[in-house]
C-alpha positions in Angstrom: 86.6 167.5 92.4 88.2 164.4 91.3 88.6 160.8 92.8 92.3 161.6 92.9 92.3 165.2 94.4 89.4 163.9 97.2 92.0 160.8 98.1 95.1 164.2 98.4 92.6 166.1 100.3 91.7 163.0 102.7 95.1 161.9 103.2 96.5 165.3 104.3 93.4 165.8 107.0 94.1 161.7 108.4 98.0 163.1 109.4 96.8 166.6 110.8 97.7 166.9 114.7 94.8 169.2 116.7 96.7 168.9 119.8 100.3 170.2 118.0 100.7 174.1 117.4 102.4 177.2 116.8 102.6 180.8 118.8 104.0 183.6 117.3 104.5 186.4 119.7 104.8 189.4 117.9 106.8 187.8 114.9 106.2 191.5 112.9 108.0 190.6 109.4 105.1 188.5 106.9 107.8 186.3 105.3 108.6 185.3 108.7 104.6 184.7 109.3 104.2 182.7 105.8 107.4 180.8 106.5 105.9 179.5 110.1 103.0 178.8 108.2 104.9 176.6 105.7 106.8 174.8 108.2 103.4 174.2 110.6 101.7 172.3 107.0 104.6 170.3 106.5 104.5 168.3 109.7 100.7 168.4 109.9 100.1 171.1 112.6 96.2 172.1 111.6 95.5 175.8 113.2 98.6 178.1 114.4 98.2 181.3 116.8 99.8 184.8 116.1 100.1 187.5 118.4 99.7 191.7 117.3 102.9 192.8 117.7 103.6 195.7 119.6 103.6 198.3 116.6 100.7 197.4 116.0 100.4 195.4 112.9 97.6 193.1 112.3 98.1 189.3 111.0 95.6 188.8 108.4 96.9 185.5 108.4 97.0 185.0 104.3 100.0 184.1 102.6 100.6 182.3 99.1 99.3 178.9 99.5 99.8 177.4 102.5 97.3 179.7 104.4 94.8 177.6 102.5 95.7 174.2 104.7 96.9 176.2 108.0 94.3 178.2 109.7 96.0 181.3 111.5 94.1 182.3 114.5 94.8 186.2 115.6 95.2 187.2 119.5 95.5 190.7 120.2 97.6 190.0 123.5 99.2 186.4 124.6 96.9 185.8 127.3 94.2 185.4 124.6 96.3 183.0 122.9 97.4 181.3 125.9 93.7 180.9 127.5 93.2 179.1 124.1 96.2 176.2 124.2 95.5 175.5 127.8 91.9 175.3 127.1 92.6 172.4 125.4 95.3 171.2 127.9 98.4 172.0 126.1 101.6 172.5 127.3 103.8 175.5 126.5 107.5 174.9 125.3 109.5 178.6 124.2 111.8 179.1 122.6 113.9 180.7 125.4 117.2 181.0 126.2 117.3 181.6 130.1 118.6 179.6 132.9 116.2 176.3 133.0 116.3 176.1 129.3 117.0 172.4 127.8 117.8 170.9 124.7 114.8 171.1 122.6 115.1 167.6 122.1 114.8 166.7 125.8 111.2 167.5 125.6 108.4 165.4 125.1 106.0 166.6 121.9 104.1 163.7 121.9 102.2 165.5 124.5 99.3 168.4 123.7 101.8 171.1 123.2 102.1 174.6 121.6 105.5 175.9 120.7 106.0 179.3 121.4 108.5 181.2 119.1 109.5 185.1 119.7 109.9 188.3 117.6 113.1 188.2 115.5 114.5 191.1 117.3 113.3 190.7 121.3 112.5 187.0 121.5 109.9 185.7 123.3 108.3 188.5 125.5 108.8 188.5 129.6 104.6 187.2 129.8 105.1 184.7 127.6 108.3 183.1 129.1 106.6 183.0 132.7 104.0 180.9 131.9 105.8 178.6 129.6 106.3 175.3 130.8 109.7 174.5 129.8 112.1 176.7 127.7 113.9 175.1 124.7 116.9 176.3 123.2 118.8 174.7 120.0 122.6 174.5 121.0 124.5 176.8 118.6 128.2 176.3 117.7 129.0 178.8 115.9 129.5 182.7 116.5 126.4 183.6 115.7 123.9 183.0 118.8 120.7 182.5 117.2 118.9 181.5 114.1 115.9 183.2 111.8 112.9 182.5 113.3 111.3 180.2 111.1 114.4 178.4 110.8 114.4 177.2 114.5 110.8 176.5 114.4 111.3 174.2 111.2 114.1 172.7 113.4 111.9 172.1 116.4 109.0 171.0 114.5 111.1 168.2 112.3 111.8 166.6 116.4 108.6 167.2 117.1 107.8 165.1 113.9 110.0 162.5 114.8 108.7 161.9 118.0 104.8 161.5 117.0 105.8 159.5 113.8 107.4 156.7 116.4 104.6 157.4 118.7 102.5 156.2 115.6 99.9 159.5 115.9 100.1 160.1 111.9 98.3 156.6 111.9 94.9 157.6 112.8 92.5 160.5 112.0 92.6 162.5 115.3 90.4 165.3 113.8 86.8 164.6 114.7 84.4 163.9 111.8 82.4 167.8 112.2 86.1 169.0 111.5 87.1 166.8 108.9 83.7 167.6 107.0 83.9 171.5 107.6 87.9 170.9 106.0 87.2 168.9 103.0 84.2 171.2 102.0 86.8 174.3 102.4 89.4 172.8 100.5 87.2 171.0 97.9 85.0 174.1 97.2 87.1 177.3 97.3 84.8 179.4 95.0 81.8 178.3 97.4 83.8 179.6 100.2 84.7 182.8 99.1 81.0 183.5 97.7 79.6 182.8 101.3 82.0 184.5 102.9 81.9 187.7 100.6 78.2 188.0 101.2 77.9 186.5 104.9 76.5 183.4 103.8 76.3 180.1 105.8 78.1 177.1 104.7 75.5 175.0 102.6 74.7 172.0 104.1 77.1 169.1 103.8 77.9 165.7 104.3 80.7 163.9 106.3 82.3 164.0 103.0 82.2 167.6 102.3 80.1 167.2 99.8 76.7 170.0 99.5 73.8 167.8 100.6 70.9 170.0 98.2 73.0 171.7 96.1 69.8 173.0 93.8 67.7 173.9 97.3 70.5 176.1 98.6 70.7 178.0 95.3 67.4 178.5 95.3 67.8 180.3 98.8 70.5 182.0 97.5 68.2 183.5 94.9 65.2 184.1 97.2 67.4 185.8 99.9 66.9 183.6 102.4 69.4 181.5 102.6 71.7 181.6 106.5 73.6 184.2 107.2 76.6 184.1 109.3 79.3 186.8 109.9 82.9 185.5 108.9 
């Protein structure tokens, strides 16, 4: 890897927000997925949450490119991917239209928070929009009463942007080193990657660079059949 591509690679991971993320409840269409995806990279979110839909489609959470920089974690229900955000005391904004929803830039995303977008053609399900905290809507002033899924999410995420830029939180790493290290070695050694994880293999060890620490000892494992296994 060059000088050049390490400096891309470091810069990206020093802007990425761990307490900022997505929720797709049972968003069913891929383009949809990959487009939330897109939109999650661009203002730094790091790892976004999908839902199984109710027809019972499975996110495999791959689409072209920017699955490489987001990580997609798959829920089978919402109260898995709801024990997960509050875990690491997020709030819950959906986008909701209902009675106590606000402008979606009334709320504060400065905070640890997970927006929660809906299904294209039911919304957000009845679960979700219980335990939300607050419900956002994007005032529409047009006849048309609602917008493409991935469209309001890029509008809510460019606020959310906003806000954390003037809050100054793209100014500091907020990943811890472990996941900074585990990141550049994934991004910086794609090939590796795919070879452990084809064959169960353990990350070699690395450094808080990325970088393989024995490169020549862990092929030898390889080789020998003993190197760590891990299930992936």
């Amino acid at each position: 890897m060059t000088p050049e591509r390490k400096a891309k690679l470091t810069a990206v991971l020093n802007r990425r927000q761990p307490d900022l993320t997505l929720i797709a409840d049972q968003v069913h269409k891929p383009r949809n997925v990959a487009a939330l995806v897109r939109n999650a990279d661009a203002v730094g979110i790091h790892r976004i949450h999908c839902i199984a839909p109710k027809e019972g489609y499975r996110f495999r959470g791959t689409t072209q490119g920017s699955d490489r920089w987001v990580e997609t974690v798959n829920h089978d229900s919402f109260s898995g991917a709801i024990s997960t955000v509050r875990e690491q005391g997020m709030q819950i904004y959906a986008a909701h239209f209902s009675p106590r929803a606000v402008d979606y830039r009334q709320v504060d995303y400065t905070l640890p928070c997970a927006i929660l977008m809906g299904a294209e053609k039911y919304g957000v399900s009845d679960q979700a929009a219980e335990q939300a905290d607050e419900h956002i809507l994007i005032p529409m002033m047009g006849m048309v009463g609602s917008l493409n899924v991935s469209t309001a999410a890029g509008i809510i995420l460019v606020e959310a942007q906003q806000q954390r830029m003037q809050a100054g939180l793209y100014e500091q790493p907020r990943l811890s080193d472990q996941e900074r290290a585990r990141k550049l070695f994934e991004w910086g050694h794609e090939k590796l990657v795919q070879f452990c994880r084809e064959r169960n293999l353990a990350y070699p060890p690395y450094d808080l660079d990325g970088e393989m620490i024995d490169a020549p000892g862990w092929n030898r494992l390889v080789q020998q059949g003993t190197a760590p296994r891990q299930r992936w």
